[in-house]
Residue frames as qw, qx, qy, qz and C-alpha x, y, z in Angstrom:
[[0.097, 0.932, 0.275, 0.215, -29.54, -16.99, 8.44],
 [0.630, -0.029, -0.225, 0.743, -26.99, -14.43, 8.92],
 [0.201, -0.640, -0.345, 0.657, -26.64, -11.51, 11.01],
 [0.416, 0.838, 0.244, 0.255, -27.31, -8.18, 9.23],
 [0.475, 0.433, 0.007, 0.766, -24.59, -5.77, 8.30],
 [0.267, -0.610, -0.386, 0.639, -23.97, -2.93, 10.49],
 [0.253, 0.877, 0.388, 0.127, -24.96, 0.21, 9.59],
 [0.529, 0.001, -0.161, 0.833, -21.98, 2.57, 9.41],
 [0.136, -0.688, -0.228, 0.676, -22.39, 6.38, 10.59],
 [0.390, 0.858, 0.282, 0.178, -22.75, 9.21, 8.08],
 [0.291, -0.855, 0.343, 0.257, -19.29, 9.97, 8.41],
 [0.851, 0.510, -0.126, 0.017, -16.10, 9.60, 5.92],
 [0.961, -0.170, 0.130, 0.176, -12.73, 7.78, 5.83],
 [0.564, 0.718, -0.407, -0.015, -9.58, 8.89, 4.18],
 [0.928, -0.157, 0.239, 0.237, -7.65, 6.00, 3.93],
 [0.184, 0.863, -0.444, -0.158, -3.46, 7.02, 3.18],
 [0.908, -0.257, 0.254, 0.211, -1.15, 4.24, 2.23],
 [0.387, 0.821, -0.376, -0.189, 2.72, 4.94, 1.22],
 [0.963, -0.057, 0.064, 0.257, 5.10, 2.61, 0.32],
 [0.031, 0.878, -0.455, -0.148, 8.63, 3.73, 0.40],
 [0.953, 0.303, -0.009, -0.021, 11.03, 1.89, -1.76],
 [0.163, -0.904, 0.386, 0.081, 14.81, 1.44, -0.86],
 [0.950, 0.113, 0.019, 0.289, 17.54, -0.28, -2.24],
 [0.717, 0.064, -0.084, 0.689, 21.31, 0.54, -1.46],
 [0.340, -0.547, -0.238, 0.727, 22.47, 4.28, -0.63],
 [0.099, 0.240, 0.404, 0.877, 20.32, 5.81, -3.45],
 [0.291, 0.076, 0.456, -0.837, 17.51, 7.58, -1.85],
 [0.313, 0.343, 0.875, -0.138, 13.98, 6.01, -1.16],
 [0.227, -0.145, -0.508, -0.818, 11.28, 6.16, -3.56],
 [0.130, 0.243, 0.733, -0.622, 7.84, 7.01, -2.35],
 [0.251, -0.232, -0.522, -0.782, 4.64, 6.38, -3.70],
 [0.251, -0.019, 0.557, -0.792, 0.82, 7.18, -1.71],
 [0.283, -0.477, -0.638, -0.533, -2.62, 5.83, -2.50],
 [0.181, -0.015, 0.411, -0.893, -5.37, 7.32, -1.13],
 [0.326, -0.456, -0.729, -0.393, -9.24, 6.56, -0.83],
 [0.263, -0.181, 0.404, -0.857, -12.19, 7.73, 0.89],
 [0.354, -0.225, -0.854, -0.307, -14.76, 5.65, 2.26],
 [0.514, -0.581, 0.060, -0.628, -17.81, 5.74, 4.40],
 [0.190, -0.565, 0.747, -0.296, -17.94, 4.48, 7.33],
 [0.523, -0.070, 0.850, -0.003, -17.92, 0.16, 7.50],
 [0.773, 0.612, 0.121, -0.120, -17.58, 0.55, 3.72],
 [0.700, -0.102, 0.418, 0.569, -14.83, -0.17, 1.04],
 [0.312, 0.904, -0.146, -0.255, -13.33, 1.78, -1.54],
 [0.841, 0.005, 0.386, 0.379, -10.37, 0.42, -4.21],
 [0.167, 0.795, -0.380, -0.442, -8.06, 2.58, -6.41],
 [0.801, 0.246, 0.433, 0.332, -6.41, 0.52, -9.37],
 [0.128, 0.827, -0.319, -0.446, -3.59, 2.23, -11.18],
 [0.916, 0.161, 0.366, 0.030, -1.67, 0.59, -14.12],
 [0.200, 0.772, -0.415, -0.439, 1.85, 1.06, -16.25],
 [0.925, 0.314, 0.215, -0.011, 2.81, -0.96, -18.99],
 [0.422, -0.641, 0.525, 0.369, 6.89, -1.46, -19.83],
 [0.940, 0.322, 0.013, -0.110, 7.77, -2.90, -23.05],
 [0.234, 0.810, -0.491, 0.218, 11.23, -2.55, -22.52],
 [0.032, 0.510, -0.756, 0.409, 13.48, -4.96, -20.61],
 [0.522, -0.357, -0.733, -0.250, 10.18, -7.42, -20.16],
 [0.024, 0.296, 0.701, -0.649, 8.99, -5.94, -16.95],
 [0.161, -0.456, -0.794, -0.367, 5.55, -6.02, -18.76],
 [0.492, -0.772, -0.195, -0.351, 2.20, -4.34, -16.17],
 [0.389, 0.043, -0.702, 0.595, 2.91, -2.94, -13.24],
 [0.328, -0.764, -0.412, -0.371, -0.08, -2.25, -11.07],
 [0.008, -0.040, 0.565, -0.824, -0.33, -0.49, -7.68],
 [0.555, -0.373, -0.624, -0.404, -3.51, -1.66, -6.22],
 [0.111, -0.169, 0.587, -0.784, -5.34, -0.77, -3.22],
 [0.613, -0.453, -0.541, -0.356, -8.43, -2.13, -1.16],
 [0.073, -0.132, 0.579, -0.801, -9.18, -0.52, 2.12],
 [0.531, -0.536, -0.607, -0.250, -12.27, -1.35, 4.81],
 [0.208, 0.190, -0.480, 0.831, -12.54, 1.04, 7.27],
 [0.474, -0.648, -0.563, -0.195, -14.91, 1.03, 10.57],
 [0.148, -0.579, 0.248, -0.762, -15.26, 3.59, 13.44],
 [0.493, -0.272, -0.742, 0.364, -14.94, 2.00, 16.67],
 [0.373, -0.794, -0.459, -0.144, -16.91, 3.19, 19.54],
 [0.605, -0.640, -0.020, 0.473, -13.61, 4.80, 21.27],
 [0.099, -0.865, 0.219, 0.441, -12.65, 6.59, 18.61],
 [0.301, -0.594, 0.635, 0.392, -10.33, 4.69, 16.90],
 [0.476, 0.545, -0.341, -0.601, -10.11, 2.93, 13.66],
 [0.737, -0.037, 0.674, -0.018, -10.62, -0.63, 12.54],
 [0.515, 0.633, -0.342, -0.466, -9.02, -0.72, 8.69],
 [0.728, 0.030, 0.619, 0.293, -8.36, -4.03, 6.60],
 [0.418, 0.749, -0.301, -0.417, -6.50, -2.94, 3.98],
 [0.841, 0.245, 0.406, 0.261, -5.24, -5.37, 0.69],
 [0.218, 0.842, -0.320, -0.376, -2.18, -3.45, -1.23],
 [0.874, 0.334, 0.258, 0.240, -1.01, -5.22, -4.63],
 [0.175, 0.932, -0.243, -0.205, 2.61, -3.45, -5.83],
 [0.940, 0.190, 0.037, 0.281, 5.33, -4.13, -8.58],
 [0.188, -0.913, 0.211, 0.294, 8.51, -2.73, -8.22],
 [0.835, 0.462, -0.046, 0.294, 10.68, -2.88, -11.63],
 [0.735, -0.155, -0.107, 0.651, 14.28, -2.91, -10.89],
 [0.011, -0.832, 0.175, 0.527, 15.98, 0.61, -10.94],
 [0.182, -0.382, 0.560, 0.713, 18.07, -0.35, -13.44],
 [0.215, 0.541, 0.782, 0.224, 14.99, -1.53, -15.33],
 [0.066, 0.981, 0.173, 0.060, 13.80, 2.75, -15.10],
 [0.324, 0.614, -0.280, 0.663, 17.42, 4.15, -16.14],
 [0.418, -0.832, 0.211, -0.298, 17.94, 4.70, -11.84],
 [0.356, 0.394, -0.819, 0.219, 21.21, 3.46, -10.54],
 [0.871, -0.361, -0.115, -0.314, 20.45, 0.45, -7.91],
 [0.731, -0.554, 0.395, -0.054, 22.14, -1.89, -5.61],
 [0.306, -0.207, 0.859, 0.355, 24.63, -4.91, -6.94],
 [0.693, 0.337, -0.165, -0.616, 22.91, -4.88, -10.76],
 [0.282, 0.129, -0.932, -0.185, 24.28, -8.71, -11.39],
 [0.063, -0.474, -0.833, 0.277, 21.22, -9.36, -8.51],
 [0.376, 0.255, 0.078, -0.887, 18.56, -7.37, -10.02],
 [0.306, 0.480, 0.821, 0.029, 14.94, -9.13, -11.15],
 [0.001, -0.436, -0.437, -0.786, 13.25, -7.21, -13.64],
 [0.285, -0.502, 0.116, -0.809, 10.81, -6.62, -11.18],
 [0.130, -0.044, -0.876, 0.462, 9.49, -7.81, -7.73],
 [0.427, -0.517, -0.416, -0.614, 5.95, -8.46, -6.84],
 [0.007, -0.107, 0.648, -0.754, 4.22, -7.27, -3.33],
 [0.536, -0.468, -0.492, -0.502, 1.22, -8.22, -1.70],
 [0.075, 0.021, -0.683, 0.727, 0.12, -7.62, 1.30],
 [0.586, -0.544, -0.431, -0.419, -3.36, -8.06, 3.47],
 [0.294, -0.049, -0.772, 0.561, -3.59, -6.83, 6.65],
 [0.476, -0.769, -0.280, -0.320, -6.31, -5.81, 9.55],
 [0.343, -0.127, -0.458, 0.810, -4.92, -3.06, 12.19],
 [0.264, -0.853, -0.440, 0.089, -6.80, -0.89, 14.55],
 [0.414, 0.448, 0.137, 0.781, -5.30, 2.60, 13.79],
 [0.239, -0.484, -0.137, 0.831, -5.16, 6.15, 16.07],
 [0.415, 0.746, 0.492, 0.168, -7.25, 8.52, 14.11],
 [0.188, 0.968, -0.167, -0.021, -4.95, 10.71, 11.91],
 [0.416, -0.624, 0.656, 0.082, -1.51, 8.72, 13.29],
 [0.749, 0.482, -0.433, -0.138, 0.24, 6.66, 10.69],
 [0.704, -0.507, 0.497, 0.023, 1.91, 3.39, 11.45],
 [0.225, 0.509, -0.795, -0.239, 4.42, 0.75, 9.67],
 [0.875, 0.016, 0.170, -0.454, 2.36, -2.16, 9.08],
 [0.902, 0.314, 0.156, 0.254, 4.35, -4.08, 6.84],
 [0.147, 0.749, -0.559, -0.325, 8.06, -3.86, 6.02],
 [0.930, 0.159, 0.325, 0.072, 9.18, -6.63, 3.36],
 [0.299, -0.767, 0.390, 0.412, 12.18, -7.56, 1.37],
 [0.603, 0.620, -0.382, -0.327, 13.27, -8.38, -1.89],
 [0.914, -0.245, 0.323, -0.006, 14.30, -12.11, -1.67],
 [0.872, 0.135, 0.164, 0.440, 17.19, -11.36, -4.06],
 [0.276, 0.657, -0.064, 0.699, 18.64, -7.90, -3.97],
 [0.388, -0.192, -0.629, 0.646, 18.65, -5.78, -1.18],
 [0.316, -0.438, -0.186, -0.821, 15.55, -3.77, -1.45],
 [0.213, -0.405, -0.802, 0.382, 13.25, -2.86, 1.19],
 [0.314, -0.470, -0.499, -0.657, 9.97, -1.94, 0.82],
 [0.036, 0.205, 0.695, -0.688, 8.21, -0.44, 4.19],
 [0.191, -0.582, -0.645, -0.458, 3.96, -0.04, 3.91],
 [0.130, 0.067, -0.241, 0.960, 2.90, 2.87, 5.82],
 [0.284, -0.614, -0.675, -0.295, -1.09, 3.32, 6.95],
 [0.164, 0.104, 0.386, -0.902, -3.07, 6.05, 8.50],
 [0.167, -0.522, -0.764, -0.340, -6.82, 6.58, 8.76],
 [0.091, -0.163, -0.391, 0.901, -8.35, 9.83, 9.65],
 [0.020, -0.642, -0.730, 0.236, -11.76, 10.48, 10.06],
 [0.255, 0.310, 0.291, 0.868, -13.29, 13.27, 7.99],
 [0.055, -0.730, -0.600, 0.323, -15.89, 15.75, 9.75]]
């Protein structure tokens, strides 16, 4: 038999995540999802573009956040973020060495951090395993009242 489910509070979440996207000495690209959830509930955004050009086919940006109020205040978030990043030169934007460009580059990430309500951290920074991009993941969680 298993334990029942806490009951969360009657209070909402807004879960922020940005990824900033850098590659060589052209300035970062930045993109946010957001969600709101109650508390020790989930919430999921799903976005989708479609390329026919240059075969960099779907690209999704995909979010999935759990977020619980801890008794001190602070935040307990497991978040899941799904993101493709077609090349620059693949969107007409100038980019690093183009002879090492992939049409596009796929991210995933899953992580569980305990979060400062309202204070954003760097959870995740990851790199492109054949260019020099770098891709930093950014989380906050602030409590709505």
């Amino acid at each position: 038999m298993t334990a029942p489910r806490r009951q969360g509070q009657p209070i909402n979440i807004r879960v922020d995540a940005t990824v900033t996207d850098q590659q060589g000495n052209v300035p970062p690209v930045k993109k946010t999802v957001s969600v709101v959830v109650a508390d020790s509930s989930s919430g999921s955004v799903r976005t989708l573009s479609t390329f026919a050009l240059g075969g960099v086919g779907n690209v999704p940006l995909n979010m999935d956040a759990d977020a619980t109020l801890l008794p001190d205040g602070k935040l307990r978030l497991s978040l899941r973020l799904q993101y493709d990043l077609p090349s620059p030169v693949m969107l007409g934007r100038p980019g690093g060495g183009e002879e090492r460009q992939p049409v596009k580059t796929s991210i995933v990430e899953s992580l569980n951090v305990v979060l400062e309500n309202g204070k954003s951290i760097v959870a995740a920074q990851s790199a492109d395993p054949v260019s020099d991009r770098q891709v930093l993941l950014e989380v906050k969680a602030t409590v709505m009242r």
